[in-house]
C-alpha positions in Angstrom: -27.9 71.6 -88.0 -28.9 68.1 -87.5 -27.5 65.2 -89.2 -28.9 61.6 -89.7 -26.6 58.7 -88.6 -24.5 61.0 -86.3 -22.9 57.5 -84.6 -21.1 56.9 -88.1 -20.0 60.3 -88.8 -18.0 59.7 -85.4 -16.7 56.5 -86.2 -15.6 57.1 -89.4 -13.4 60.3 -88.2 -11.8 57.0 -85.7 -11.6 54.8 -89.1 -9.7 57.9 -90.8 -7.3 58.2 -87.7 -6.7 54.6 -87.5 -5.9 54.1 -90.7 -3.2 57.2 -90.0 -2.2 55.3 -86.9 -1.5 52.0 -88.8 0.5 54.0 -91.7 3.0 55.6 -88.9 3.5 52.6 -87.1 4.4 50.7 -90.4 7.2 53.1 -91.3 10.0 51.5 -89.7 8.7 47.8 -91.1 9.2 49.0 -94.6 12.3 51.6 -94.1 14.4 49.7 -92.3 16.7 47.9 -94.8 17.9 49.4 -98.0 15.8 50.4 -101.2 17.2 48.3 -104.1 16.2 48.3 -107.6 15.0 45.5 -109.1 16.7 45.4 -112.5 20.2 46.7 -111.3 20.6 45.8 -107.8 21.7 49.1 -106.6 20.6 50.8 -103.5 18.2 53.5 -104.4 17.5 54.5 -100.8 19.6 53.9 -97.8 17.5 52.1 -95.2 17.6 53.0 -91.9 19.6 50.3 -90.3 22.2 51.6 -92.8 22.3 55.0 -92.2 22.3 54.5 -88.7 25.3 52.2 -89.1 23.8 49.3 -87.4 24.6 47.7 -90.4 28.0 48.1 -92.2 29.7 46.3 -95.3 32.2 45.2 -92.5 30.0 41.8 -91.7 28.8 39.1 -93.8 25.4 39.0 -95.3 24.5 36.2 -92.5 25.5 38.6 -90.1 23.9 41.6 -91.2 20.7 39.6 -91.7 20.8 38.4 -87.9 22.1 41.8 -86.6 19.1 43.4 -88.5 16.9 41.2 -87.0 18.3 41.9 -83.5 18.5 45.5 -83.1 14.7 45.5 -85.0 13.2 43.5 -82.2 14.9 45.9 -79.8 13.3 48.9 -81.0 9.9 47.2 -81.5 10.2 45.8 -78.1 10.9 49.1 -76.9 7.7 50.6 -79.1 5.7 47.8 -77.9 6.3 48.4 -73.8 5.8 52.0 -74.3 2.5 50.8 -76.3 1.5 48.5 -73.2 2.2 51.4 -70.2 -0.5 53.7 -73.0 -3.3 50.9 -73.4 -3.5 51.2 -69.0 -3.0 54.8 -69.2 -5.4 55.7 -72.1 -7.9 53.9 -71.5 -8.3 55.6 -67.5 -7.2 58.6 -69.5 -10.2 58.4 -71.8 -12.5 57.4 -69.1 -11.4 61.0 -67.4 -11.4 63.2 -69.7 -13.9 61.4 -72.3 -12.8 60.2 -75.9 -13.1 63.5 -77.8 -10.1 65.2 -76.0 -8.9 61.9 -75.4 -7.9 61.0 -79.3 -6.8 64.6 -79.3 -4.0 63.9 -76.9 -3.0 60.8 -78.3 -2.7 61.8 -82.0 -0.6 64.8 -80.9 1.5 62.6 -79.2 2.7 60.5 -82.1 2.0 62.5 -84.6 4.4 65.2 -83.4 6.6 61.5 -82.4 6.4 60.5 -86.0 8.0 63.9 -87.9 10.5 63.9 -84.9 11.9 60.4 -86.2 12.9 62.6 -89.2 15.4 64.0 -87.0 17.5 60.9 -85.4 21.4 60.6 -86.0 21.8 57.4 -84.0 19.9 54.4 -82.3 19.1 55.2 -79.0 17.1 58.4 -80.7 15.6 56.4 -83.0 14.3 54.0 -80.2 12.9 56.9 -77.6 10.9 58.3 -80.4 9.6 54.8 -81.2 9.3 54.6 -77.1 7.1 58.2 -77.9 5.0 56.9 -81.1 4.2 53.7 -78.6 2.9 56.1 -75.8 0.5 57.9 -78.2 -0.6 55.4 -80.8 -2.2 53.0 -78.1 -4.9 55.2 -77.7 -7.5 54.4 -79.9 -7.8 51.0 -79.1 -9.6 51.4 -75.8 -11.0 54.6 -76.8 -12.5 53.5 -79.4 -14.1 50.6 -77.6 -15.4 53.2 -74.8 -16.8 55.4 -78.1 -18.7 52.7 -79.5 -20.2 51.6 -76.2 -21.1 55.6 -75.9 -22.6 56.0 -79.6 -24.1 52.6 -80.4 -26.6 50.3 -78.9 -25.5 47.0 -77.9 -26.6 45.1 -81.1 -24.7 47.3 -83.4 -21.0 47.2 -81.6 -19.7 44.2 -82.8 -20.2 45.7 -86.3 -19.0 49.3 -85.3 -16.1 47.5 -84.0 -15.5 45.5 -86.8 -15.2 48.7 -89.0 -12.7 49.9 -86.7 -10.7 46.2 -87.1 -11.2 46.7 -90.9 -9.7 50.6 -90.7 -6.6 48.6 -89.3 -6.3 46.2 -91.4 -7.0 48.8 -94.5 -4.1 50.8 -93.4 -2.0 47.5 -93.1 -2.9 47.1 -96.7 -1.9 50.3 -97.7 1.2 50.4 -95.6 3.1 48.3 -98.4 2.1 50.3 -101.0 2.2 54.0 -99.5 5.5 53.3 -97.3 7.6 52.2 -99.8 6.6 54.3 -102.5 7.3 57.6 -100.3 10.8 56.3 -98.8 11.9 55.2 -102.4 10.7 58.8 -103.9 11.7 61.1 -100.5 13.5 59.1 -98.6 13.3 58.1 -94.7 13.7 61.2 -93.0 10.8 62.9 -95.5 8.5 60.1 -95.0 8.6 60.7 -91.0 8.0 64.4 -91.7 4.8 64.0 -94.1 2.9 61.6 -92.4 3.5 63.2 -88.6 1.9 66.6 -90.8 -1.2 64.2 -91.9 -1.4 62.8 -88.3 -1.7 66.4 -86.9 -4.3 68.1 -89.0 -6.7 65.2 -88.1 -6.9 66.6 -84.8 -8.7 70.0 -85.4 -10.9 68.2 -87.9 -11.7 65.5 -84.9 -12.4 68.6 -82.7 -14.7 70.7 -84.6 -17.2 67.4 -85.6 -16.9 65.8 -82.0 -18.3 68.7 -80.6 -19.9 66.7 -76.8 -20.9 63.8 -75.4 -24.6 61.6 -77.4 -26.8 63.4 -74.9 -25.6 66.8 -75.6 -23.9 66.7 -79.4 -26.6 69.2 -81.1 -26.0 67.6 -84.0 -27.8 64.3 -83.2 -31.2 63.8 -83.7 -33.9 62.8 -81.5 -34.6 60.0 -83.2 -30.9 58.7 -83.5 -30.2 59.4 -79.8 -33.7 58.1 -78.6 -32.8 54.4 -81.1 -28.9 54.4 -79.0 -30.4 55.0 -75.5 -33.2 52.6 -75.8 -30.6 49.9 -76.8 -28.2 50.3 -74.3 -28.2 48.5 -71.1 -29.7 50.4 -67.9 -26.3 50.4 -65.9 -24.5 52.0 -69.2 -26.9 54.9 -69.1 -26.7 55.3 -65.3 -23.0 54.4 -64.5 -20.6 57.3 -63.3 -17.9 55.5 -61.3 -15.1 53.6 -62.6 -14.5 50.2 -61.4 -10.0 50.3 -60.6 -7.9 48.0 -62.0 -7.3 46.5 -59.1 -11.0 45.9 -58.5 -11.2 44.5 -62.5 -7.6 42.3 -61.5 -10.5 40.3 -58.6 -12.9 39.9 -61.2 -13.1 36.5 -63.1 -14.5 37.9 -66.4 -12.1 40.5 -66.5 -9.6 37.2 -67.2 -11.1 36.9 -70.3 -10.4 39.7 -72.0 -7.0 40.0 -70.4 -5.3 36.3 -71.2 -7.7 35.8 -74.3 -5.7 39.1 -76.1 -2.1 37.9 -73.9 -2.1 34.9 -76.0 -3.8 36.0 -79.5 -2.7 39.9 -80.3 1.0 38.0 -80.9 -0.5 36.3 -84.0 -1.6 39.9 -85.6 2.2 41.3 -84.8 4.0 38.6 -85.6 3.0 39.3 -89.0 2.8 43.3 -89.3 6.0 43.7 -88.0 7.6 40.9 -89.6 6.3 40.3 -92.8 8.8 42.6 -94.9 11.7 40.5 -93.4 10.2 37.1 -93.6 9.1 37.2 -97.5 12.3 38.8 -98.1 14.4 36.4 -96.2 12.5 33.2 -97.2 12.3 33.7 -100.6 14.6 36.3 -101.5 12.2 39.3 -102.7 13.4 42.8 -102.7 11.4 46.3 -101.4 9.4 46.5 -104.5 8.7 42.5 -104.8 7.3 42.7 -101.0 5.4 45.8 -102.1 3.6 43.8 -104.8 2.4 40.6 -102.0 3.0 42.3 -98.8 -1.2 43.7 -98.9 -2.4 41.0 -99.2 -3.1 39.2 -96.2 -4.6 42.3 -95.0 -7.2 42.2 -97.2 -8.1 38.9 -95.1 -7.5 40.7 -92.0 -10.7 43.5 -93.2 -13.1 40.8 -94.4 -12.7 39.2 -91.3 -13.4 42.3 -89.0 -16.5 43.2 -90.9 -17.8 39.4 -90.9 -17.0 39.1 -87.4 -19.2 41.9 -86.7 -22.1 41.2 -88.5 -21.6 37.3 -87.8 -22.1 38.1 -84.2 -24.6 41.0 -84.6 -26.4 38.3 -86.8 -26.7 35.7 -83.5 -27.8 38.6 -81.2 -30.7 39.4 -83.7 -31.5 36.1 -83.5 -32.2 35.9 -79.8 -28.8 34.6 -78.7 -26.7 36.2 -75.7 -24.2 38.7 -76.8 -21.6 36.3 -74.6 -23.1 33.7 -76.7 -22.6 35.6 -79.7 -19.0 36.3 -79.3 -17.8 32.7 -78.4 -19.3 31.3 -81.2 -17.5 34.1 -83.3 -14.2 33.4 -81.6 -14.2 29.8 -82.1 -15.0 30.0 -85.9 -12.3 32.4 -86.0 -9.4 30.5 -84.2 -10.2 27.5 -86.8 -9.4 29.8 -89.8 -6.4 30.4 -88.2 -5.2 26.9 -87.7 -4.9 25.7 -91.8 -3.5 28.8 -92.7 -0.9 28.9 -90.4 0.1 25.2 -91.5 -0.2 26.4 -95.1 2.2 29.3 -94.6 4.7 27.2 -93.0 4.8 25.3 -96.2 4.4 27.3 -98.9 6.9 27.6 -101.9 6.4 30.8 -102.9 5.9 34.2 -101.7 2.3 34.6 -103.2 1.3 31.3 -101.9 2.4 32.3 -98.5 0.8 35.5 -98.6 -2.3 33.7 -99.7 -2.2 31.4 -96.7 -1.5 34.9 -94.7 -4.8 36.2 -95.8 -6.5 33.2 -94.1 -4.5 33.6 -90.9 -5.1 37.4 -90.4 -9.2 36.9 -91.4 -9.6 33.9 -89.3 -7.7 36.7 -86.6 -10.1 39.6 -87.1 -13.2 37.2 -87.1 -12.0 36.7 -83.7 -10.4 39.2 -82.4 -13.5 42.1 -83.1 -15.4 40.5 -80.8 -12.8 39.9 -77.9 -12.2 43.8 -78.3 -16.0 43.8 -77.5 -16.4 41.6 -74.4 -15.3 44.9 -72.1 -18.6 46.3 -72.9 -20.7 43.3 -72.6 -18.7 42.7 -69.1 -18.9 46.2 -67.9 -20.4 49.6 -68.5 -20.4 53.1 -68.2 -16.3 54.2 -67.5 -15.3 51.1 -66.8 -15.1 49.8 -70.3 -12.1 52.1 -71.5 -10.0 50.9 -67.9 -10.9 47.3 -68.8 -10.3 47.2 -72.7 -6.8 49.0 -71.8 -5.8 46.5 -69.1 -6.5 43.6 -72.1 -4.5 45.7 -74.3 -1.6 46.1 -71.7 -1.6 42.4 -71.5 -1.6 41.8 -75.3 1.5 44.3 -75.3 3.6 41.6 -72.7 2.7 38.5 -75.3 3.6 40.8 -77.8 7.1 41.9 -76.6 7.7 37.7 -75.8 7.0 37.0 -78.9 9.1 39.3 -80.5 11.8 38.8 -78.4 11.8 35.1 -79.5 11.5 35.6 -83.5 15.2 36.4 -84.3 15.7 33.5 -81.9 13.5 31.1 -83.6 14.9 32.1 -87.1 18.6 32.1 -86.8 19.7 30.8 -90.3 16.5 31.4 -91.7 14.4 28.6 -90.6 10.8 30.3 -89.9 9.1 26.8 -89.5 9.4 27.7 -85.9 8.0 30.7 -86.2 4.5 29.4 -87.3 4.5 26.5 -84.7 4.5 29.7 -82.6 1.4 30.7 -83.4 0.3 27.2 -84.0 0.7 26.6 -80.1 -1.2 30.5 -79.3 -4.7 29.6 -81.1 -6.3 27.5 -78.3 -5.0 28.9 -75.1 -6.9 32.4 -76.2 -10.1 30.2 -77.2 -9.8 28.6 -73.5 -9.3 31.8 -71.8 -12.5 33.0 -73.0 -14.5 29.8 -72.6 -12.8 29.3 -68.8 -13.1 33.3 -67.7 -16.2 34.2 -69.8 -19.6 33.9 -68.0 -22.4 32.4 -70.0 -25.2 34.9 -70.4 -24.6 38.6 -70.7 -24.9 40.3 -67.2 -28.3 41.4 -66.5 -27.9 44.8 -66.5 -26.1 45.1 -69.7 -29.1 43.1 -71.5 -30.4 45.2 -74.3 -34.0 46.0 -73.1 
């Protein structure tokens, strides 16, 4: 059996897992404070901060609002370290044992993390299976960056890529509405159960249709594998070796990647982690309110991976570098950003602020499809899963700052600080890749 366009077929079994990803890792975000109804005001589902007790109708509402905030940067710190220790891990672990068993591994790992959530009695269970969702769901960031330098030709990444940032932003659109809906109807602990289940039976599906490697998948036709090969760089097709971390650490270009996502990645999580608690503190929405706006701004966040893709694979076509390419993208980006976030600081209502959202998150994906890129245009071969984990490992320590500093820059409610946050973030990532980039794409990567 041969089938045409066997590249896509791959990457939209990684779109369908990422989407998963995105849904697991949201649970907490929309499960953690009590399900109210809209009409009575009574609590329909305990959240989890209740059930736990971290909460308790001993403290004020001030006090339960900064307590919440406390104990939910913990955890997420916690998730986000394991996360960081997985994007260095994974993405050696995928250049060893190659993506196909490599997403394996990690979707067992937090899927089987996920329904175990469904079992916690207390805090510090609560936070090693977040530690244990972190350690699996990092995977598919590098891996899918390695699998799209494997199964597509160099002009076609930054689009493949793109469908992969829009997969993440789709599930962050969906998270709001699916998340919710199932902890209102089940409650927490089922939630955790059912989508651990749907994480799991992905795998054997993953198995059977990601049978080997391009050169040896017989499901790939000549013509397919003959159109990837011929656009892929002579060192890509030839590499074996890996280049070590250490070796990438004494590498300028590797700098780009690595302090371009230290100082950017923050922007995307200061917003999917905190975005139920910020509309609902700022202006007073319950579960179901948040529910209504809270999908928005990923809507933003898919346009811009796509565009970001093509607007890049647009400049290669055109004769431009693929360095070229991306830092044009990246700049345009980073500008979206900028308004939005001064919009959002100011907005008087929840829908206006999720509007000004949608601008933030597209103006981040424009960007942020083709930073996830630069490891292939760098590198080649196994190196480019070992260097898009060591960026990702180094987005994970500006992630767990920043989170570390939001209850602190919001005590008593004031999230103008917040967005000066991100304000101050934009153009230290555009510098790192201007400064650590170099300006042509290496020869040897050049699509012949």
């Amino acid at each position: 059996m041969k089938i045409n366009g066997m590249r896509w077929v791959i990457l939209s079994l990684i779109v369908l897992v990422t989407i998963i990803n995105i849904l697991d890792r949201g649970t907490l975000n929309y499960m953690w404070q009590d399900g109210v109804d809209k009409t009575t005001g009574q609590v329909i589902q305990r959240g989890i901060a209740s059930e736990l007790h971290i909460i308790n109708d001993s403290m004020s509402p001030e006090e339960q609002k900064q307590t919440s905030k406390e104990v939910f940067a913990l955890i997420n710190i916690a998730f986000m370290l394991a996360y960081g220790i997985s994007q260095l891990v994974s993405g050696a672990l995928y250049d060893k044992v190659g993506t196909r068993k490599g997403f394996s591994i990690s979707a067992l790992i937090w899927g089987g993390a996920i329904a175990l959530t469904s079992l916690v009695t207390g805090i510090r269970q609560l936070a090693f299976f977040r530690v244990m969702l972190g350690l699996g769901e990092a995977g598919p960031w590098p891996g899918t960056t390695k699998s799209n330098a494997e199964w597509f030709p160099i002009k076609e990444r930054a689009i493949a890529q793109g469908f992969f940032g829009a997969a993440s932003s789709l599930g962050n659109i969906l998270v709001p509405i699916i998340i919710p809906l199932l902890f209102l109807s089940l409650g927490w602990r089922d939630t955790f159960v059912t989508l651990g289940l749907i994480c799991l039976l992905w795998i054997p599906l993953w198995m059977i249709i990601n049978k080997n490697t391009l050169q040896n998948h017989p499901w790939v036709t000549e013509r397919e594998k003959e159109y990837i090969l011929n656009g892929q760089g002579e060192a890509e097709i030839k590499e074996t070796k890996v280049i070590s971390i250490p070796n990438l650490l004494r590498t300028k270009n590797s700098y780009a990647v690595i302090l371009s996502r230290f100082f950017l990645d923050p922007i995307w999580w200061m917003f999917m982690t905190w975005l139920p608690i910020y509309l609902q503190e700022v202006y007073n929405l319950n579960l179901q309110d948040v529910a209504i706006l809270a999908w928005i701004p990923f809507v933003g966040a898919a346009i811009g991976s796509l565009a970001g893709g093509w607007w890049a694979g647009k400049m290669i076509n055109k004769g431009h570098s693929a360095i070229k390419a991306r830092k044009v993208t990246i700049v345009i980006g980073a500008a979206l950003i900028v308004p939005g976030m001064i919009g959002a600081a100011f907005a008087p209502t929840g829908l206006s602020a999720s509007l000004m959202l949608m601008l933030i998150l597209g103006g981040f994906q424009f960007a942020m499809t083709n930073i996830q890129t630069l490891p292939s245009d760098f590198h080649s071969g196994k190196t480019v899963g070992s260097l898009a984990g060591l960026g990702g490992a180094a987005a994970v320590l500006g992630i767990v700052i920043s989170t570390y500093l939001v209850p602190i820059l919001t005590k008593g409610g004031n999230w103008t600080p917040f967005f000066v946050m991100g304000l101050i973030l934009i153009p230290l990532s555009v510098i790192s890749v201007f400064a650590f980039s170099p300006k042509t794409t290496p020869n040897s990567l050049k699509n012949e």
